[in-house]
C-alpha positions as CSV (number, residue, x, y, z in Angstrom):
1,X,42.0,-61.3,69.1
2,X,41.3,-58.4,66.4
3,X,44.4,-58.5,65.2
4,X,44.4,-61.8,64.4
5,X,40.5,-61.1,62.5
6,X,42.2,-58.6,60.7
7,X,45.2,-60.7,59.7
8,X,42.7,-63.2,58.5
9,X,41.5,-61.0,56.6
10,X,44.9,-59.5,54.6
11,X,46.8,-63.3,54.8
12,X,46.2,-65.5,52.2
13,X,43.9,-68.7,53.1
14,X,46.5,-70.9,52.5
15,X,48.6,-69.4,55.3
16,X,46.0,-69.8,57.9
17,X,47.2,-73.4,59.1
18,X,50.6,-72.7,59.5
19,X,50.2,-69.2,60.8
20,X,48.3,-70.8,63.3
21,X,50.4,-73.4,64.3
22,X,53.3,-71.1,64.3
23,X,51.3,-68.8,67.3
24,X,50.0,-71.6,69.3
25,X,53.7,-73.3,69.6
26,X,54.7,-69.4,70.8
27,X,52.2,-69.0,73.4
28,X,53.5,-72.5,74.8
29,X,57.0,-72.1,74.9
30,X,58.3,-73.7,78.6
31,X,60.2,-70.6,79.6
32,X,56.5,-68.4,78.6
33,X,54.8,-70.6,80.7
34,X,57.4,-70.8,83.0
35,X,57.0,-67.3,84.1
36,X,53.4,-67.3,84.1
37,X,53.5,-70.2,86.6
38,X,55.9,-68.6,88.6
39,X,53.9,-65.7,88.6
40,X,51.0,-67.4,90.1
41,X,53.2,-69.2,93.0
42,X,53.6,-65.4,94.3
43,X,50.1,-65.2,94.9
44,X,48.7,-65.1,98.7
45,X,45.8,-66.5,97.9
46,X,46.9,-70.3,97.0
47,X,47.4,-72.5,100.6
48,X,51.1,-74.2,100.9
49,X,49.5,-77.6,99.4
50,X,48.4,-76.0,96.2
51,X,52.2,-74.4,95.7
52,X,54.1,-77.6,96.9
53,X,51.4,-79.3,94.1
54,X,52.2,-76.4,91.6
55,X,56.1,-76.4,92.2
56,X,55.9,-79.8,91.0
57,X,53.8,-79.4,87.6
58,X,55.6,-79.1,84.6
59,X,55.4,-75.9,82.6
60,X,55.6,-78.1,79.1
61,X,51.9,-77.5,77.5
62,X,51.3,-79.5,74.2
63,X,50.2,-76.5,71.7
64,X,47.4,-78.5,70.7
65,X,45.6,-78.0,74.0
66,X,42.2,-76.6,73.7
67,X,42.1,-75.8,77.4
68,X,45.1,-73.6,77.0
69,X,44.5,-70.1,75.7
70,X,47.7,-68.2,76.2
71,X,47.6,-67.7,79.6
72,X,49.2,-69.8,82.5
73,X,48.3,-68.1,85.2
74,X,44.8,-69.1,84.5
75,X,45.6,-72.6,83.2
76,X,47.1,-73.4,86.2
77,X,43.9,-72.0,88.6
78,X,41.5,-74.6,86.9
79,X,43.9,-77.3,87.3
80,X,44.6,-76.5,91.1
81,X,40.7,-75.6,91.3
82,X,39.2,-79.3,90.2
83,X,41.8,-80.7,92.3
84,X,40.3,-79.1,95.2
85,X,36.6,-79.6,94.1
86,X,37.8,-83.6,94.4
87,X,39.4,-83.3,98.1
């Protein structure tokens, strides 16, 4: 996140938007999130219903999500977490 203060910093204004775009449509690219997901199917923690549930989510985030922040791991937890809070 400092790098990108500092890049804010050097960049001209006008490049802000686009620069922007251009990072959140690479931290949602499929195979990114792929990876992260699969990564989080290896964990003991989750019961057999949360990675049948998980196997069947798609990894496809819209880069205009304001819940997602780069990592899918995490993304994924809240999802599977309010789905349990509602069981």
């Amino acid at each position: 996140m400092e790098l990108v203060k500092t890049l804010k910093r050097v960049v001209p204004r006008r490049l802000h938007a686009p620069l922007g775009a251009g990072r959140r449509w690479l931290r949602t690219i499929p195979g990114r999130v792929e990876r992260q997901k699969q990564r989080l199917l290896s964990d003991p923690a989750l019961s057999a219903n949360e990675r049948e549930l998980l196997r069947k989510v798609s990894s496809r985030i819209y880069q205009g999500d304001g819940m997602y922040h780069g990592d899918g791991s995490h993304y994924f937890k809240v999802g599977l977490s309010a789905i349990r809070l509602h069981q």
